[in-house]
Gaussian input, Z-matrix of N, CA and C with variables (Angstrom, degrees):
# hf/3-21g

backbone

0 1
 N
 C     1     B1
 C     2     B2     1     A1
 N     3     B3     2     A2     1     D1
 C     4     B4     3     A3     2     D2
 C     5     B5     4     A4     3     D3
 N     6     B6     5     A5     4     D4
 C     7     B7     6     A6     5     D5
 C     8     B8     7     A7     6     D6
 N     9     B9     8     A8     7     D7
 C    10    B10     9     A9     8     D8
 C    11    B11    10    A10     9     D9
 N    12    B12    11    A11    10    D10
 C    13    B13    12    A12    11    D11
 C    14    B14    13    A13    12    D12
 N    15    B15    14    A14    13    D13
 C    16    B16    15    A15    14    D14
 C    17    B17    16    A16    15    D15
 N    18    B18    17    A17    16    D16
 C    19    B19    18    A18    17    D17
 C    20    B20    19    A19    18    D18
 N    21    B21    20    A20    19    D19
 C    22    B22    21    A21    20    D20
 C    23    B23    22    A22    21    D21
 N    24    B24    23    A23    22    D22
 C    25    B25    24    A24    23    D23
 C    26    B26    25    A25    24    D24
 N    27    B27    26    A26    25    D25
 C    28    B28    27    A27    26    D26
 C    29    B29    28    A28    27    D27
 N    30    B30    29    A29    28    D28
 C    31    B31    30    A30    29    D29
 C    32    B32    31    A31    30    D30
 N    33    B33    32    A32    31    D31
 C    34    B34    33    A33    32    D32
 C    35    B35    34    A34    33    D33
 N    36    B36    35    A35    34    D34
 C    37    B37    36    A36    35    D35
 C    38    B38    37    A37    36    D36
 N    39    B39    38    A38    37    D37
 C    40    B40    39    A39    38    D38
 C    41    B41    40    A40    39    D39
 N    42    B42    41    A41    40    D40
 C    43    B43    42    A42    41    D41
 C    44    B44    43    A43    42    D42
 N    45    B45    44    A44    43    D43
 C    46    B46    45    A45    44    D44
 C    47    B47    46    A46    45    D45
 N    48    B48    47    A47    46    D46
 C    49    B49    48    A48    47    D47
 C    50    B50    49    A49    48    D48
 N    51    B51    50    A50    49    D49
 C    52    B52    51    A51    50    D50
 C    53    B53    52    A52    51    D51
 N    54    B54    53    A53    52    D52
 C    55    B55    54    A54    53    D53
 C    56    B56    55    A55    54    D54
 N    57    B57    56    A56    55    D55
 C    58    B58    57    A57    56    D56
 C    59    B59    58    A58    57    D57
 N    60    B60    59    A59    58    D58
 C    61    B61    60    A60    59    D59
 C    62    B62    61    A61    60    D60
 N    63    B63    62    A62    61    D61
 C    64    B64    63    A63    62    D62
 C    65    B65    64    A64    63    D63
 N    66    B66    65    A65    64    D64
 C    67    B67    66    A66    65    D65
 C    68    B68    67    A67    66    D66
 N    69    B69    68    A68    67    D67
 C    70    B70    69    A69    68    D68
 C    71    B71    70    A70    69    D69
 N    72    B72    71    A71    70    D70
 C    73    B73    72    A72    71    D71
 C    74    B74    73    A73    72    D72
 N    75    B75    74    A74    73    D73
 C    76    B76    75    A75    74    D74
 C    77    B77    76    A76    75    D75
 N    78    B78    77    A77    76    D76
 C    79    B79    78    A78    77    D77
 C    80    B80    79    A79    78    D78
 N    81    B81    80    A80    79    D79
 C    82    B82    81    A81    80    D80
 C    83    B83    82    A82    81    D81
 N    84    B84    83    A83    82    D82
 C    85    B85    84    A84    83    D83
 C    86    B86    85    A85    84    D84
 N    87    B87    86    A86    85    D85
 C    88    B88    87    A87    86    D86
 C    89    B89    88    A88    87    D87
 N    90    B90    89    A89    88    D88
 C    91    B91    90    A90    89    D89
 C    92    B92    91    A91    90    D90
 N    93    B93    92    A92    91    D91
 C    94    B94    93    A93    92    D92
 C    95    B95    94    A94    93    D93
 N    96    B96    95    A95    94    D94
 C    97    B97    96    A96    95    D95
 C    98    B98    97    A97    96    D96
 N    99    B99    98    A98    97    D97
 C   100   B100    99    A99    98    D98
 C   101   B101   100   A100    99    D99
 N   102   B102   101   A101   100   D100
 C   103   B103   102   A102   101   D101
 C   104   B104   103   A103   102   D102
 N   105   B105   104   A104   103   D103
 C   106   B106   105   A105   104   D104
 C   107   B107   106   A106   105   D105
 N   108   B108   107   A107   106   D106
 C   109   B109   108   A108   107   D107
 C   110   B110   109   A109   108   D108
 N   111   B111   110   A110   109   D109
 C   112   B112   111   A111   110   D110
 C   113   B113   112   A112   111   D111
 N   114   B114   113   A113   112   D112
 C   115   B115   114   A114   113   D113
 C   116   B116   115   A115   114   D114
 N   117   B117   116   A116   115   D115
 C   118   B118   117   A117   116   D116
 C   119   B119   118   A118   117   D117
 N   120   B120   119   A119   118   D118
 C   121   B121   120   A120   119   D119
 C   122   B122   121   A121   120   D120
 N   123   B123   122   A122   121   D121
 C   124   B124   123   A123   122   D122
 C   125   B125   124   A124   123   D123
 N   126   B126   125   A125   124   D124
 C   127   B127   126   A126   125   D125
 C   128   B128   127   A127   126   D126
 N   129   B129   128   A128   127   D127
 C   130   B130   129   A129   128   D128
 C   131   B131   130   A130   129   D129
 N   132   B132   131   A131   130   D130
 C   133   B133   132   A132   131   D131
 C   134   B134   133   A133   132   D132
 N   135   B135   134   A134   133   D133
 C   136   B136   135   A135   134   D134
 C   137   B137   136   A136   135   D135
 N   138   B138   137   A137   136   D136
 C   139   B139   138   A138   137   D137
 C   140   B140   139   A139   138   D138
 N   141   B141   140   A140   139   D139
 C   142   B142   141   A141   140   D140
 C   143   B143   142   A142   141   D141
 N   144   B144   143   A143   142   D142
 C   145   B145   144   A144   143   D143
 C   146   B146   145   A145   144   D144
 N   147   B147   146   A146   145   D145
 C   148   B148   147   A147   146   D146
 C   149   B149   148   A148   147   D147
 N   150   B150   149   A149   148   D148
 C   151   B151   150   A150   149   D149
 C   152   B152   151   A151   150   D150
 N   153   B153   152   A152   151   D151
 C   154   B154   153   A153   152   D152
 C   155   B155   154   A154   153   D153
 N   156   B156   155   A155   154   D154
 C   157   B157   156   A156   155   D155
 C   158   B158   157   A157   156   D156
 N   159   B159   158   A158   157   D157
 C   160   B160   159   A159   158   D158
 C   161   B161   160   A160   159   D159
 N   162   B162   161   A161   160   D160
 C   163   B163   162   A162   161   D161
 C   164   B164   163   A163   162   D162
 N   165   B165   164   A164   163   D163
 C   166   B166   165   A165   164   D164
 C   167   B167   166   A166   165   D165
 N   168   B168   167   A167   166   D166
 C   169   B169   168   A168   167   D167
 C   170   B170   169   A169   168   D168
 N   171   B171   170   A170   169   D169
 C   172   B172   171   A171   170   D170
 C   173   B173   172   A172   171   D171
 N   174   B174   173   A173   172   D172
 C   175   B175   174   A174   173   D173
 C   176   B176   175   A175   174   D174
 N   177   B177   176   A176   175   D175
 C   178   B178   177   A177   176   D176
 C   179   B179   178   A178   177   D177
 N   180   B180   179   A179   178   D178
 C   181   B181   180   A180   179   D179
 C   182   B182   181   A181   180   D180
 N   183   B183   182   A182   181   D181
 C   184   B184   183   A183   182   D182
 C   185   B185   184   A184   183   D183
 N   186   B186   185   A185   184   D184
 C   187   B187   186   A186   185   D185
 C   188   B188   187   A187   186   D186
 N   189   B189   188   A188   187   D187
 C   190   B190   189   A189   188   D188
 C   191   B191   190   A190   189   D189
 N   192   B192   191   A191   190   D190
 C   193   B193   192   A192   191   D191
 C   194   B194   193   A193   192   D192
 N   195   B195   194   A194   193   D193
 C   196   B196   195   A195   194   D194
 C   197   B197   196   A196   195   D195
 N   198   B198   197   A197   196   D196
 C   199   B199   198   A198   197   D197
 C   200   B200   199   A199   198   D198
 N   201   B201   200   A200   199   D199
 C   202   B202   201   A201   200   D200
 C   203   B203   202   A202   201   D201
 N   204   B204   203   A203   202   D202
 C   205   B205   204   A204   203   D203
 C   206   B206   205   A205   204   D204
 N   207   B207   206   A206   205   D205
 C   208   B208   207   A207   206   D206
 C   209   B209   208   A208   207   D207
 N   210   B210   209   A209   208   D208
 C   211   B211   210   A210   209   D209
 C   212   B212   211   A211   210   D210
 N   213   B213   212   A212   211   D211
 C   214   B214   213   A213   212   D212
 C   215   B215   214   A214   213   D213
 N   216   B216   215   A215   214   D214
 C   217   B217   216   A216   215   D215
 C   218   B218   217   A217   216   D216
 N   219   B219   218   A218   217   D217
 C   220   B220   219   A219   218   D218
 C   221   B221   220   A220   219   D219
 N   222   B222   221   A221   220   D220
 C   223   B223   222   A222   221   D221
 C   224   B224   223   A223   222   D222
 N   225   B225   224   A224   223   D223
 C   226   B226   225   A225   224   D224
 C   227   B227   226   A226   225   D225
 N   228   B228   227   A227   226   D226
 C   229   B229   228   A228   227   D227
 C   230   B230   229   A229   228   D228
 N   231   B231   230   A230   229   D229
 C   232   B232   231   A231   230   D230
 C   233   B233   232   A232   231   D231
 N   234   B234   233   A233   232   D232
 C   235   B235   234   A234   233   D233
 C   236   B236   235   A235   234   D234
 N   237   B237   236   A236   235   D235
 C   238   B238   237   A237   236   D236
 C   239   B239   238   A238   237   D237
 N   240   B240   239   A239   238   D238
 C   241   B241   240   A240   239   D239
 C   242   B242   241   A241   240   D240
 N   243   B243   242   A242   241   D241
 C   244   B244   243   A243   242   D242
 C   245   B245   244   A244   243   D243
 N   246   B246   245   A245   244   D244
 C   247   B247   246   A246   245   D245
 C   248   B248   247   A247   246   D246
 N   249   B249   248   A248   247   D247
 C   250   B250   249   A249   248   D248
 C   251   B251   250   A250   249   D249
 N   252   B252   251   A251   250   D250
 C   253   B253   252   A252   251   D251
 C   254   B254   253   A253   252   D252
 N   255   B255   254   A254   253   D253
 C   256   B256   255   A255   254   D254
 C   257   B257   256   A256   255   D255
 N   258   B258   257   A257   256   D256
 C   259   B259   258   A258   257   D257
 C   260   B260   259   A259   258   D258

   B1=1.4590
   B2=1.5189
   B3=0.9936
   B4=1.9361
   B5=1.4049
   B6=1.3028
   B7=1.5442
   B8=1.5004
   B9=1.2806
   B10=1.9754
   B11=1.4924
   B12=1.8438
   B13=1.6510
   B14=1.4675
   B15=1.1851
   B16=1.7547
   B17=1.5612
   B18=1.6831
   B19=1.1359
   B20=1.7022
   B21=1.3810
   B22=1.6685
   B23=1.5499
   B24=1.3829
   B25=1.3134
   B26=1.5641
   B27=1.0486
   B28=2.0079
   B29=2.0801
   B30=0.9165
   B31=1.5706
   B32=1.7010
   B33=1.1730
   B34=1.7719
   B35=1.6190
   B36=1.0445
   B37=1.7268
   B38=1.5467
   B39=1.0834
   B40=1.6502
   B41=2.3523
   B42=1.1325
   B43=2.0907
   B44=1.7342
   B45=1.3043
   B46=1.3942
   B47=1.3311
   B48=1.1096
   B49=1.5296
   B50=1.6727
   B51=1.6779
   B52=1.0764
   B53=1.7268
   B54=1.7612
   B55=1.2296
   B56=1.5462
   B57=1.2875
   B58=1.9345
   B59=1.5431
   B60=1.6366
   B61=2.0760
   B62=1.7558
   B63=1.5142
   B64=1.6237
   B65=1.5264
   B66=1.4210
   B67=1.3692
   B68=1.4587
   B69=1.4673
   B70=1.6437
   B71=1.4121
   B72=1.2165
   B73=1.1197
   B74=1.8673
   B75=1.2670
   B76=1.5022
   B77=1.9818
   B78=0.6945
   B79=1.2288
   B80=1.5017
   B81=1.7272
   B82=1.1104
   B83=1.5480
   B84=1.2477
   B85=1.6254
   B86=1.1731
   B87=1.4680
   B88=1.6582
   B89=1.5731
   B90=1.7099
   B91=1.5176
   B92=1.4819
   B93=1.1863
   B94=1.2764
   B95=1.0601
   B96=1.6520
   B97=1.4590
   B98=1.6594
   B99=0.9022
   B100=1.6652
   B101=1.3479
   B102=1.1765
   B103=1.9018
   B104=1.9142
   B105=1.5022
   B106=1.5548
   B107=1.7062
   B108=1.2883
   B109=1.4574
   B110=1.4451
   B111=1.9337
   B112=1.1494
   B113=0.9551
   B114=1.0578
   B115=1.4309
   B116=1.5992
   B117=1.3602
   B118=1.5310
   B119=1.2662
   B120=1.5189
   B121=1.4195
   B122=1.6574
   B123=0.9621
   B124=1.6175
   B125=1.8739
   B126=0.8501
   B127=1.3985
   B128=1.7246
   B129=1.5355
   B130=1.5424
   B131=1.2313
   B132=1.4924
   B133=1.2105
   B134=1.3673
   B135=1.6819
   B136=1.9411
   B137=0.9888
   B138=1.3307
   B139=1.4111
   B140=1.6899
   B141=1.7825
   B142=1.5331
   B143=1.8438
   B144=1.1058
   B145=1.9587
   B146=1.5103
   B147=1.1325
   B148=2.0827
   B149=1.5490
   B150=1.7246
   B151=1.3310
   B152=1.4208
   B153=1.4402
   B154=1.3439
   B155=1.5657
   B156=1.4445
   B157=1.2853
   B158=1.7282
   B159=1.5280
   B160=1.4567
   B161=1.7401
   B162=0.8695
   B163=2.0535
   B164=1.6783
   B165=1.4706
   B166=1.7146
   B167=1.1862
   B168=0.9558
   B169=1.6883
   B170=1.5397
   B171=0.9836
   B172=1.5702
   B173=1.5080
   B174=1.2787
   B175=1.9379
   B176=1.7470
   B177=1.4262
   B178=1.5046
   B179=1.3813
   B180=1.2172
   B181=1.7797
   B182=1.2262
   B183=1.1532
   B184=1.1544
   B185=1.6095
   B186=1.6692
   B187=1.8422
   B188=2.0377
   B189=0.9300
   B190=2.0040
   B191=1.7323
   B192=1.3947
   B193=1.4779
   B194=1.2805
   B195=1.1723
   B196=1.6508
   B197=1.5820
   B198=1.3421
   B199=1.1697
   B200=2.1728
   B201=1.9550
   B202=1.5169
   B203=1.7123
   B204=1.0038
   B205=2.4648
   B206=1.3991
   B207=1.3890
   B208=2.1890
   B209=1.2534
   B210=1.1520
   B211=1.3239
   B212=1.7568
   B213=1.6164
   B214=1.5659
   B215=1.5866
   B216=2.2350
   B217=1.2965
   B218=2.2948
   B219=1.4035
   B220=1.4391
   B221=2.0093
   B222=1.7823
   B223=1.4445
   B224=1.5179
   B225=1.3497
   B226=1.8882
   B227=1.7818
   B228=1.4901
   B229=1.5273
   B230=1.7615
   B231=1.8527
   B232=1.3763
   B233=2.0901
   B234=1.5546
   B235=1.5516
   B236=0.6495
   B237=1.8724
   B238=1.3688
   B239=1.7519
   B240=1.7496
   B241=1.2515
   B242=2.1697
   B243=0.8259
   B244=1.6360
   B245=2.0851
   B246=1.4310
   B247=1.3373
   B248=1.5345
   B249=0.9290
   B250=1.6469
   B251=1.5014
   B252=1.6980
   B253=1.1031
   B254=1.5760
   B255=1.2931
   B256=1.2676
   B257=1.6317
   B258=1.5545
   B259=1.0626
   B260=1.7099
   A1=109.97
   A2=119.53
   A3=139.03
   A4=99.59
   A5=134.61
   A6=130.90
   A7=90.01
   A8=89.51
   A9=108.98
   A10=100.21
   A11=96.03
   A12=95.02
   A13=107.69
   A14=111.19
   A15=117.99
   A16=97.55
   A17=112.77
   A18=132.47
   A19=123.44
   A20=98.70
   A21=112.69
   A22=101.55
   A23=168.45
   A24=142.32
   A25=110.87
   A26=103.24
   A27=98.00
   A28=93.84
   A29=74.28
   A30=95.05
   A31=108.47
   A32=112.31
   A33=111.26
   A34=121.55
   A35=73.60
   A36=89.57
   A37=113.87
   A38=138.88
   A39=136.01
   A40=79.15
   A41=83.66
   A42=91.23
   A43=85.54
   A44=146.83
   A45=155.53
   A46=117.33
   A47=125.71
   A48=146.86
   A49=104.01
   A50=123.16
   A51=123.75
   A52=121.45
   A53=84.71
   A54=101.67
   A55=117.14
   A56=104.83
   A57=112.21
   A58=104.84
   A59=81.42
   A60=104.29
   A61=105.38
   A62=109.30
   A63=91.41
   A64=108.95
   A65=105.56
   A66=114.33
   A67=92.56
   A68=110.61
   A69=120.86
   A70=112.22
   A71=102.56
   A72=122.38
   A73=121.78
   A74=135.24
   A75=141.40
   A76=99.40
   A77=116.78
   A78=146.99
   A79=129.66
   A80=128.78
   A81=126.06
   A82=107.43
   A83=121.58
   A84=132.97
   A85=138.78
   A86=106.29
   A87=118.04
   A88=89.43
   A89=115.63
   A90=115.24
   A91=121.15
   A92=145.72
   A93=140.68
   A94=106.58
   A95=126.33
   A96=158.39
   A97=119.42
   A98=121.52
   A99=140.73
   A100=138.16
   A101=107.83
   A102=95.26
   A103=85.04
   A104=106.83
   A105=106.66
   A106=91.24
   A107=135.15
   A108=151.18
   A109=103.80
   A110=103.32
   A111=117.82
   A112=119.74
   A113=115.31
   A114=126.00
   A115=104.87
   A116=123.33
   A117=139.33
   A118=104.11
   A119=135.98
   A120=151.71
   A121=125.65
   A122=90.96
   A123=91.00
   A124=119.65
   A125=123.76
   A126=137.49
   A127=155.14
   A128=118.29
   A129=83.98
   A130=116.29
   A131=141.44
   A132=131.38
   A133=131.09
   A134=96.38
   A135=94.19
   A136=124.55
   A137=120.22
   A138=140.21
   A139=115.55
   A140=111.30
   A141=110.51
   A142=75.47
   A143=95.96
   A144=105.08
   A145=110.59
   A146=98.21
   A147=102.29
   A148=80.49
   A149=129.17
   A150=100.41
   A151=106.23
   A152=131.55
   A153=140.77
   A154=116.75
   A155=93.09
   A156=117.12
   A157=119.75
   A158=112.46
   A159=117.76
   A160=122.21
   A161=68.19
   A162=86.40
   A163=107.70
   A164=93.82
   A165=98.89
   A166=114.41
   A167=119.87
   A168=138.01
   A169=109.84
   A170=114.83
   A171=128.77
   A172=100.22
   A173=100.74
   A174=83.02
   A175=102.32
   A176=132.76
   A177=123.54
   A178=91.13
   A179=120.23
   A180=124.03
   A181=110.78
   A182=144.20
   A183=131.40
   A184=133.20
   A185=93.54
   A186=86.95
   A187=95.68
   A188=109.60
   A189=107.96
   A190=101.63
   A191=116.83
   A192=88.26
   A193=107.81
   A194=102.43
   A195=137.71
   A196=113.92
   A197=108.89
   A198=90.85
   A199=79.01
   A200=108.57
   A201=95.93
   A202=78.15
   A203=85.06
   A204=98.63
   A205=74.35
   A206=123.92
   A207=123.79
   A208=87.53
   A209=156.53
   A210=134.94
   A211=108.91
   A212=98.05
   A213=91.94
   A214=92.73
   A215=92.80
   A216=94.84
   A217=118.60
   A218=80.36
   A219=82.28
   A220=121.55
   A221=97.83
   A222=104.97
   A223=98.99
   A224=104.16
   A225=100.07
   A226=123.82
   A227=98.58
   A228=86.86
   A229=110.10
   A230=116.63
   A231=149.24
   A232=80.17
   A233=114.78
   A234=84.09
   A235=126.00
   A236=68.65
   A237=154.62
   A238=98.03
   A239=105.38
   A240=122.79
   A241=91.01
   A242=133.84
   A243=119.82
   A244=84.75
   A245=114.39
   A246=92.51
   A247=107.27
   A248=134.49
   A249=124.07
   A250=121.56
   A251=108.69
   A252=104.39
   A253=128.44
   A254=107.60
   A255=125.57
   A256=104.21
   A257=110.56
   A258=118.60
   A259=102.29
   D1=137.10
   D2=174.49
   D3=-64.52
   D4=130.87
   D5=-179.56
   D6=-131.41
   D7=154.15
   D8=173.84
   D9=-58.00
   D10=141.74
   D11=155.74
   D12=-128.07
   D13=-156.72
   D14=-169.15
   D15=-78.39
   D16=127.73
   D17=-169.64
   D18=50.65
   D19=23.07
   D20=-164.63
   D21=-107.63
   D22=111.53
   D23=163.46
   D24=-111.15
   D25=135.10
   D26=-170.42
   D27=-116.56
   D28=149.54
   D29=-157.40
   D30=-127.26
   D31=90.65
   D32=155.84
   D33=-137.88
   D34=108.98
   D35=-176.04
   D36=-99.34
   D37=160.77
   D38=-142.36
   D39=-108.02
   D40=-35.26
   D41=-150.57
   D42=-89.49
   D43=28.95
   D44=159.48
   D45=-116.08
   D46=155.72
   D47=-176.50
   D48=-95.63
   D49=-34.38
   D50=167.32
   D51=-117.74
   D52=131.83
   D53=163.91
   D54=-110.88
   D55=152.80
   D56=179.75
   D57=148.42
   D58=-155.63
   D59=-168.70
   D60=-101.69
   D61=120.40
   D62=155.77
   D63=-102.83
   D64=167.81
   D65=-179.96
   D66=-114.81
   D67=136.41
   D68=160.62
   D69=-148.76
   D70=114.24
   D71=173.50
   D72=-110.03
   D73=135.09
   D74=-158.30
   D75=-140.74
   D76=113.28
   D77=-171.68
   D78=-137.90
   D79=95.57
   D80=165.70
   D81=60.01
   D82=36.47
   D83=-170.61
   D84=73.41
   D85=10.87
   D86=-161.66
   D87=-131.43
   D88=116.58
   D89=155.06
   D90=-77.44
   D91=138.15
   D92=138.62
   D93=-97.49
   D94=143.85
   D95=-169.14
   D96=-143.70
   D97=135.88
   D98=-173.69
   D99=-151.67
   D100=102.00
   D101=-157.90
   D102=-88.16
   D103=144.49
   D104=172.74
   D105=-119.18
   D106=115.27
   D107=175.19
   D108=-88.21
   D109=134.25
   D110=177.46
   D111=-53.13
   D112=-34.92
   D113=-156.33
   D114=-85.59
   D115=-31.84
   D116=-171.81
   D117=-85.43
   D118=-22.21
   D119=147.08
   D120=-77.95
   D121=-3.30
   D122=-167.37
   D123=91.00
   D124=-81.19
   D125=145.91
   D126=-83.52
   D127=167.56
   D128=170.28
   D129=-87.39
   D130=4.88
   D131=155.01
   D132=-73.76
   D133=-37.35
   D134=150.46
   D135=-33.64
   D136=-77.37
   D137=176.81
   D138=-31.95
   D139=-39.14
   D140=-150.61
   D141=-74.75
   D142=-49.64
   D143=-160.97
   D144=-49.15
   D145=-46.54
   D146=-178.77
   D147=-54.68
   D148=-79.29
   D149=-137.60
   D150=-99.95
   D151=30.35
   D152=105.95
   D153=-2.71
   D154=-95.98
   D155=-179.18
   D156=-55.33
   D157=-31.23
   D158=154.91
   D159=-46.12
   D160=-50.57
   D161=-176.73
   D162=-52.37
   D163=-64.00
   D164=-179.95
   D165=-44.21
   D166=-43.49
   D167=176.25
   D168=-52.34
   D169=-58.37
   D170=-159.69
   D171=-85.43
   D172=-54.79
   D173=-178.15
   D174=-71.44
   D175=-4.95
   D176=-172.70
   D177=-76.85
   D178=-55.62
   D179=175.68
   D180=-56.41
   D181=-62.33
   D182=-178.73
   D183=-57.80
   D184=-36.79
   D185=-179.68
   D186=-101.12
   D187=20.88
   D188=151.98
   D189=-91.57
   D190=-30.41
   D191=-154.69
   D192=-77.94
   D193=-167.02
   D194=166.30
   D195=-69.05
   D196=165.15
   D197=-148.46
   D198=-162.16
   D199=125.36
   D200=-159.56
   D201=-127.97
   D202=126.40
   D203=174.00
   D204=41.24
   D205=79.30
   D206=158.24
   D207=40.75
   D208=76.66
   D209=127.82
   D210=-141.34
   D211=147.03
   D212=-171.63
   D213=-59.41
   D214=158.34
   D215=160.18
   D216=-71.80
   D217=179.19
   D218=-179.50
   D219=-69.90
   D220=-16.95
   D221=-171.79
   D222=-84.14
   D223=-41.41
   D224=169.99
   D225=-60.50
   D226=-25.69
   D227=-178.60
   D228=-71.85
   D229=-31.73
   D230=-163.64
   D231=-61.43
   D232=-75.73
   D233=168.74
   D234=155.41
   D235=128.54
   D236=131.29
   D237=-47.43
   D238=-77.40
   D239=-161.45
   D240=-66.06
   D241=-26.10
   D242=-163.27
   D243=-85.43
   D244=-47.40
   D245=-168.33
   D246=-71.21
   D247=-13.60
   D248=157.99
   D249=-55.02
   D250=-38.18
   D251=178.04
   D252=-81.99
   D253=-3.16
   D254=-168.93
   D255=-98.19
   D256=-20.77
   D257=-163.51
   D258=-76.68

């Protein structure tokens, strides 16, 4: 069985249409969120690895940047949000 990890939540519920990994991440006031679907990966290990590998990404950008009155700037959140989408 696939078990949750830190900022990872895997989700299959019998009474949903989706199964897989979300990513949530909360940072300096700004959440980013990402559901990666088995089915849109192929598997749930597809899935764990894309947003695996999302994560690494996102917290590497986020805990390098800058940082304006504690809050990300606006070019780090810009991406933040493109490597999710790319992800």
């Amino acid at each position: 069985m696939l078990e949750s990890r830190k900022n990872l939540t895997r989700f299959t519920y019998e009474t949903t249409a989706f199964e897989g990994w979300r990513l949530c991440v909360s940072r300096a006031g700004t959440t980013f969120t990402k559901y990666f679907s088995d089915k849109a990966y192929g598997s749930g290990k597809k899935s764990l690895t894309a947003s695996e590998k999302a994560r690494t990404q996102l917290l590497r950008l986020i805990d390098n940047s800058r940082r304006t009155n504690g809050k990300l700037t606006k070019a780090t959140v810009e991406k933040a949000h493109r490597i999710l989408k790319e992800a």
